[in-house]
MARTOR-995882 format. One record per residue (C-alpha): residue number from 1; residue in one letter; chain; z, y, x. Coordinates in Angstrom, 3 decimals. Layout:
<atoms>
{atom NUM, "A", "A", {Z, Y, X}},
...
</atoms>
This chain:
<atoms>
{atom 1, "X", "A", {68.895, 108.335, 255.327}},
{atom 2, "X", "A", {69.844, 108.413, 258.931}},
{atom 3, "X", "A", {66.727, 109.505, 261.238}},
{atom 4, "X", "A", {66.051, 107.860, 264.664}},
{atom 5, "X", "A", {63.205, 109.826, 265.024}},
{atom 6, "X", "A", {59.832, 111.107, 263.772}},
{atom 7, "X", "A", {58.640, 107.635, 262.756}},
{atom 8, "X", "A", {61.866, 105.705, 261.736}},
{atom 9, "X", "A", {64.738, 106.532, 259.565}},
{atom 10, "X", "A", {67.529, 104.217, 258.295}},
{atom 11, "X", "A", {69.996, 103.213, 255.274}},
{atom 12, "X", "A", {72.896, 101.096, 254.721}},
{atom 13, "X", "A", {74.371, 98.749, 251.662}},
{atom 14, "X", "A", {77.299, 96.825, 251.431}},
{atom 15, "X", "A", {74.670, 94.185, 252.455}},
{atom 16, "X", "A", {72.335, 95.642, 255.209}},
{atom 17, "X", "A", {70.656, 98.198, 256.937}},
{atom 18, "X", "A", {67.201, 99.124, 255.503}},
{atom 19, "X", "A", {64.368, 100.146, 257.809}},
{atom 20, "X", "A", {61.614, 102.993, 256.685}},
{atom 21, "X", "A", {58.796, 104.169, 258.517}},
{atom 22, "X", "A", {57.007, 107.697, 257.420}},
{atom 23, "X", "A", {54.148, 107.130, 256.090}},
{atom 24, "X", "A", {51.344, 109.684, 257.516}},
{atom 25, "X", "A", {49.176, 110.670, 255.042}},
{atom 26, "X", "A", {48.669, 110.129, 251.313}},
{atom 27, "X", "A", {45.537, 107.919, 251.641}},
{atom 28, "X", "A", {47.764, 105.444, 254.052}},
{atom 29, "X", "A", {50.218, 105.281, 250.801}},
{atom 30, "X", "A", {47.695, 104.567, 248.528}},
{atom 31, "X", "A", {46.605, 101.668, 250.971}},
{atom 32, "X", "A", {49.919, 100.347, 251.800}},
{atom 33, "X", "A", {51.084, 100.198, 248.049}},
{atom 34, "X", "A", {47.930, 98.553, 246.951}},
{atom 35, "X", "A", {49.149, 95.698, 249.698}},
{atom 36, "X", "A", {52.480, 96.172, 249.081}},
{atom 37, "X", "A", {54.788, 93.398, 247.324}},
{atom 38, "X", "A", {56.313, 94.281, 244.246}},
{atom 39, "X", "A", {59.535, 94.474, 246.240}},
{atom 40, "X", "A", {58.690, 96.974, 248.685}},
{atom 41, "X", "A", {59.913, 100.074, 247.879}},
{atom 42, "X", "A", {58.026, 103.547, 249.208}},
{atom 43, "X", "A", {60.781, 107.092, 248.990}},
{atom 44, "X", "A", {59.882, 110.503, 249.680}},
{atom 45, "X", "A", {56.836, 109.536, 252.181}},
{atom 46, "X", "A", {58.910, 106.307, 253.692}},
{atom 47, "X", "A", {58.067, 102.687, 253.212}},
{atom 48, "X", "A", {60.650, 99.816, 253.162}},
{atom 49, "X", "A", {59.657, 97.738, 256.635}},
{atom 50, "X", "A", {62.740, 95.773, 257.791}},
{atom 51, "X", "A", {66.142, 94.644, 256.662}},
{atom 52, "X", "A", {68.909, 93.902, 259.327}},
{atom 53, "X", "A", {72.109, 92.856, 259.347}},
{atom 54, "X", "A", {72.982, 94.844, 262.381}},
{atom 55, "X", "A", {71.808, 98.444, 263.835}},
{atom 56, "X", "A", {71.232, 96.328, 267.278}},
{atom 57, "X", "A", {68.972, 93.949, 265.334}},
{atom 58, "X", "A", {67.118, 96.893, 263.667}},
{atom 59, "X", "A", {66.366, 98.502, 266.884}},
{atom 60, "X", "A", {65.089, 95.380, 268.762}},
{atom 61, "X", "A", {63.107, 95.244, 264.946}},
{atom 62, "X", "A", {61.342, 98.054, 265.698}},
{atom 63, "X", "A", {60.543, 97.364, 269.136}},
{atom 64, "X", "A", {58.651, 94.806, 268.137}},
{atom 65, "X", "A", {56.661, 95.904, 265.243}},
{atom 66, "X", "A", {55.631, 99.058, 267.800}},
{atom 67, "X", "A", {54.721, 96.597, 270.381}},
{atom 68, "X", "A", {52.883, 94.569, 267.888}},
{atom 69, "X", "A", {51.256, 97.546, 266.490}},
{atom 70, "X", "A", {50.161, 98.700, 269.850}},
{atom 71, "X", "A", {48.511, 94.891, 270.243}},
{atom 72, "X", "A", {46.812, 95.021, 266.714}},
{atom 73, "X", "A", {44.849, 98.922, 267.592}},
{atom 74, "X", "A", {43.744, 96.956, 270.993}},
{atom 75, "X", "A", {45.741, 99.851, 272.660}},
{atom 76, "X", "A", {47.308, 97.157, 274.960}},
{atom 77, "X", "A", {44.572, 94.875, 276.631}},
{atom 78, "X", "A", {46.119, 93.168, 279.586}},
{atom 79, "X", "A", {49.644, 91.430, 280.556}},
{atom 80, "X", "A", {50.914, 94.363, 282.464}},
{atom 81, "X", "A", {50.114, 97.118, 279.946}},
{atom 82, "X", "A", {51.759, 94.825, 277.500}},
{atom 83, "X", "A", {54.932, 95.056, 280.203}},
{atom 84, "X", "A", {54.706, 98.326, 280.567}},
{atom 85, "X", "A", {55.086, 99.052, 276.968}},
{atom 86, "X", "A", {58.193, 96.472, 276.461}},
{atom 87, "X", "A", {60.122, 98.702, 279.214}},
{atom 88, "X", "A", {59.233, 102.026, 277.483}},
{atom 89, "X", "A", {60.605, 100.847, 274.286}},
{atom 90, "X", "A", {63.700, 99.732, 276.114}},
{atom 91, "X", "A", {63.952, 103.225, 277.717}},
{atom 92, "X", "A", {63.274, 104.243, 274.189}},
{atom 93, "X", "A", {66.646, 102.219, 273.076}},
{atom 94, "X", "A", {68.388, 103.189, 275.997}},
{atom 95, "X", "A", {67.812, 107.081, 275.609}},
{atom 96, "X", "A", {69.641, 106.770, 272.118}},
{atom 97, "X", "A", {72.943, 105.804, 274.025}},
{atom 98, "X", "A", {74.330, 103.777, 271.577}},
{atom 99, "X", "A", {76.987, 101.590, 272.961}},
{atom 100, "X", "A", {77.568, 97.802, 271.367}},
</atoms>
């Protein structure tokens, strides 16, 4: 697996790119795999989140499901923190300096 960082880690196929996000403790496994599909695959403390057909797609991908995430824990309550967030998760993307 290729790491992106402390959170995120990637694969590739023939077919795609496969998405994992570490999962933090053993009790979140246990959760997660209970709700899991049959498809979903969990490997060595990663779960399967996201399939892309591009590493550009991917990292929008995960832009969103942070941003989403962020929404979901009520971290992000108005318009402008929900800004704020979008443009440190493109800073995020940008830091990487990946040119496509």
């Amino acid at each position: 697996m290729v790491k992106i960082d402390e959170n995120y880690s990637f694969n590739a196929d023939t077919r795609c790119y496969t998405l994992y996000e570490k999962i933090e403790n053993k009790k979140d496994e246990e959760e997660d795999l209970s709700k899991l599909d049959k498809d979903v695959k969990v490997k060595d403390g990663f779960r399967v989140v996201g399939y892309y057909v591009s590493i550009p797609s991917m990292l929008k991908g995960i832009c969103n499901r942070e941003l989403r995430k962020s929404i979901d824990k009520e971290e992000l309550k108005t318009l402008v923190e929900v800004k704020n967030k979008i443009n440190e998760l493109n800073e995020f993307i940008d830091s990487l300096k990946l040119d496509f």
